[in-house]
C-alpha positions, 0 to 999 in steps of 0.5 A, spaced: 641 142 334 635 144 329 633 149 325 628 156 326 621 154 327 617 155 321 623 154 316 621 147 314 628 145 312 630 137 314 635 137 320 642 134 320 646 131 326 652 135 328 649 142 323 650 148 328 643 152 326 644 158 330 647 161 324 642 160 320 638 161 324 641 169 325 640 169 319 632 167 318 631 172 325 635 178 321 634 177 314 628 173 312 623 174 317 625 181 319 618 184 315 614 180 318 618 181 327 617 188 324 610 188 322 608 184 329 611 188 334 608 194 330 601 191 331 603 189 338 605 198 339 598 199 335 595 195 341 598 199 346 603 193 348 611 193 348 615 189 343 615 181 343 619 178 348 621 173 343 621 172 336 615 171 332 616 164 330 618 162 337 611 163 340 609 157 342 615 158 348 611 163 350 604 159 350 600 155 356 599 150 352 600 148 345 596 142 342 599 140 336 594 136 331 600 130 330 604 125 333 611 126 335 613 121 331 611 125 325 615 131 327 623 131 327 626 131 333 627 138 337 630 138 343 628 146 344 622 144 343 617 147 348 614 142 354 608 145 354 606 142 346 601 136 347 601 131 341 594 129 339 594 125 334 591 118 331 
């Protein structure tokens, strides 16, 4: 129900974004999924386990200097981001 992390497009009720959001994986981040998993290889680590826009899934905590209301709503949103704001 929302775009890819790290895109900045404005979400639309009722838009499936799993397309768009195979695309941003496959097509527009690809350099960078690339890059990542080369230094992770460097570090002598395994590939990342998700995508690179979808780390915060992978954090303990997530402390996200905002508050919610400033953010578009995101049903996969990780529960582990904390909003700390004014």
């Amino acid at each position: 129900d929302t775009p890819p992390f790290g895109m900045a497009w404005q979400p639309e009720a009722g838009v499936d974004y799993r397309p768009m959001t195979a695309v941003a994986h496959r097509v527009i981040m690809r350099k960078s999924q690339k890059s990542f998993d080369h230094a992770l290889r460097q570090a002598d680590c395994r590939s990342a386990p998700v995508f690179i826009s979808d780390w915060p899934r992978m954090a303990d905590g997530l402390l996200q200097l905002s508050i919610a209301e400033f953010e578009y709503p995101r049903s996969d949103l990780p529960d582990t981001v904390e909003f700390a704001g004014p």
